[in-house]
C-alpha positions as CSV (number, residue, x, y, z in Angstrom):
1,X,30.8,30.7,-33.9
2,X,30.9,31.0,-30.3
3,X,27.4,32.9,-30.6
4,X,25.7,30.3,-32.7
5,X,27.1,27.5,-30.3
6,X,25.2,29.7,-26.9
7,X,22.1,30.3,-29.2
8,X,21.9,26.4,-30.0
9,X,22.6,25.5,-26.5
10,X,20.0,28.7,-25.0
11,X,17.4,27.2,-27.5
12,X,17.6,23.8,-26.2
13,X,17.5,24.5,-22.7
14,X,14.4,26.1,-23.3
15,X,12.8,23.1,-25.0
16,X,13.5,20.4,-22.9
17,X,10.9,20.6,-20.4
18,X,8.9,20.6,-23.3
19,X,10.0,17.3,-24.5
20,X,10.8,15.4,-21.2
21,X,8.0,15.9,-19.4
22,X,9.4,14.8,-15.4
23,X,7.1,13.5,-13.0
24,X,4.8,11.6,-15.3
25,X,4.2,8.0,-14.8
26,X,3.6,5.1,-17.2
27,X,-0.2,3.7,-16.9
28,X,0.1,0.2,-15.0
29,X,0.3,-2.9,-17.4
30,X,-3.0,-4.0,-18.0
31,X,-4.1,-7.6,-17.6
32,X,-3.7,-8.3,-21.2
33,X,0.2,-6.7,-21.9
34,X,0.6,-8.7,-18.7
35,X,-0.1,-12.0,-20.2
36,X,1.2,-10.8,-24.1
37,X,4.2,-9.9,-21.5
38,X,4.4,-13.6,-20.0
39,X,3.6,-15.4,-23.5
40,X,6.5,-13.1,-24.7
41,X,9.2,-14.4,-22.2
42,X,8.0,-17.9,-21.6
43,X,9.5,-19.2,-24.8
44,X,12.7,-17.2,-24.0
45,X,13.1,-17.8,-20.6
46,X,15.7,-20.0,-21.1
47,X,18.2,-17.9,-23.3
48,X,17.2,-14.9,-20.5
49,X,17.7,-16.3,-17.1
50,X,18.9,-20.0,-17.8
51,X,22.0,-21.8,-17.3
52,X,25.4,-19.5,-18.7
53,X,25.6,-22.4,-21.8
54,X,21.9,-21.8,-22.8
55,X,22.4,-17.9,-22.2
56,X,22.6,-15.8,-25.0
57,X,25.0,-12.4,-25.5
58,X,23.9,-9.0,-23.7
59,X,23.5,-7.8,-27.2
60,X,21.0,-10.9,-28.1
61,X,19.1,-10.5,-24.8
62,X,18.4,-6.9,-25.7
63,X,17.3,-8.0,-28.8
64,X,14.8,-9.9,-27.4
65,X,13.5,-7.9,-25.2
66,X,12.8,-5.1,-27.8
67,X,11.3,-7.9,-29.7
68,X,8.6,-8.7,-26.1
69,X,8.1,-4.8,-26.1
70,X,6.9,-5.1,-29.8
71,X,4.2,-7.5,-29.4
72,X,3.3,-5.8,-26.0
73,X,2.9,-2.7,-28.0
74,X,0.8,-4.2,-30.6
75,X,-2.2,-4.0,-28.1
76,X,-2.2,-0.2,-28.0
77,X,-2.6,0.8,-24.2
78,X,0.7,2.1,-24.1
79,X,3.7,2.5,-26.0
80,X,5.6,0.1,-23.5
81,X,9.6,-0.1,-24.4
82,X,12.0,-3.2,-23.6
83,X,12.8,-1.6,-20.3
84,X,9.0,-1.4,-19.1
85,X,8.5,-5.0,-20.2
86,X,11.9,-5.8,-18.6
87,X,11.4,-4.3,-15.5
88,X,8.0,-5.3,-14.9
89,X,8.6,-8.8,-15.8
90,X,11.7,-8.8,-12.7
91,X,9.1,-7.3,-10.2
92,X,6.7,-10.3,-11.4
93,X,9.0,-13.2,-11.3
94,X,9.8,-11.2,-7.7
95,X,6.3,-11.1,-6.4
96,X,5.7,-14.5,-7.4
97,X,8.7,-16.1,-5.1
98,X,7.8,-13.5,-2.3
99,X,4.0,-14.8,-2.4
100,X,5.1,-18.3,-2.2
101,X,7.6,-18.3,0.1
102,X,5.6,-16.9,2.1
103,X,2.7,-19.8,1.7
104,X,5.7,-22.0,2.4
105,X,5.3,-20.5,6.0
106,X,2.6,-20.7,5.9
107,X,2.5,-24.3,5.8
108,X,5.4,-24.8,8.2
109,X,4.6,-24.7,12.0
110,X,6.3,-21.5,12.3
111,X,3.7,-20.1,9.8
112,X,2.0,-16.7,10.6
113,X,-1.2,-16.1,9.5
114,X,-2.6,-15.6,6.0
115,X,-0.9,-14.7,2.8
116,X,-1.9,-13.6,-0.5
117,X,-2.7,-16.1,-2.9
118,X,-0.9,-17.0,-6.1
119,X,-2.8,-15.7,-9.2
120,X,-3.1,-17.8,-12.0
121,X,-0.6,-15.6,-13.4
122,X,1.9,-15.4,-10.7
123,X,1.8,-19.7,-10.6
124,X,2.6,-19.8,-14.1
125,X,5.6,-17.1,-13.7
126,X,6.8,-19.1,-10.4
127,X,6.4,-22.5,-12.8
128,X,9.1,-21.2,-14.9
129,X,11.1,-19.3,-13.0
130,X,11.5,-21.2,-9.9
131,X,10.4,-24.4,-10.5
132,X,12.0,-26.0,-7.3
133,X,10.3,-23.4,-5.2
134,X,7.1,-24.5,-7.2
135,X,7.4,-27.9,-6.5
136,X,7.9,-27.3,-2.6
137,X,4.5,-25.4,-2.8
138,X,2.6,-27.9,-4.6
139,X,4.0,-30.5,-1.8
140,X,3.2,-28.5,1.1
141,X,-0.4,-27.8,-0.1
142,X,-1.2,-31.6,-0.8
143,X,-0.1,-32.4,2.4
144,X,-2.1,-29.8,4.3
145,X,-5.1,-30.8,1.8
146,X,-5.3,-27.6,-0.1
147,X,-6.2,-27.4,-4.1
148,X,-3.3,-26.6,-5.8
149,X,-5.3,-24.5,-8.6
């Protein structure tokens, strides 16, 4: 008994470099899991991030995420899980304030030089996930005369 337990254990120390393979990186999210990635959480952006009554259980946020990571996977670049798509869409919602609170600065008179410029992408992810910080962008480039698109 003892034996077959040491054999068992022996055999699967031996196989699990084969099956996880350290070290190896995900490919980055292309441009089109990005925006399947966006039109995946837009709709649930409330039940994700919003208020505590609209918020949904941990269990039913899970859900949904595995449900994003679904449609992101129907592309076929990469076989993205609800972690990926999770994680990715925090460092995007991220990047997004970072970029524009930066601009904000930009447009104050303690601004420092230039900044990086909100993607099409990024001002639709800053639209609806910060939309006072989006609104205080908007303002501050009208009133310096800057587009807004």
């Amino acid at each position: 008994m003892i034996a077959e337990r040491t054999h068992i254990r022996h055999s699967l120390i031996t196989l699990l470099p084969d099956l996880v393979r350290k070290g190896e990186r995900a490919p980055a999210f292309t441009q089109e899991e990005l925006e399947k990635l966006v039109d995946g959480v837009l709709p649930l952006y409330g039940r994700l991030y919003g208020r505590p009554e609209v918020q949904v259980s941990a269990h039913q946020k899970r859900a949904h995420w595995h449900a994003i990571a679904k449609e992101v996977r129907t592309l076929g670049v990469y076989n993205r899980h609800s972690t990926h798509c999770r994680k990715r869409w925090e460092d995007l919602r991220r990047c997004a304030r970072k970029i524009s609170e930066a601009q904000l600065g930009k447009f104050s008179k303690r601004g420092r030089g230039a900044h990086r410029a909100l993607t099409p992408l990024m001002r639709w992810i800053l639209a609806v996930a910060y939309p006072d910080l989006d609104g205080r962008l908007k303002a501050a480039q009208q009133s310096q005369g800057v587009s807004t698109h």
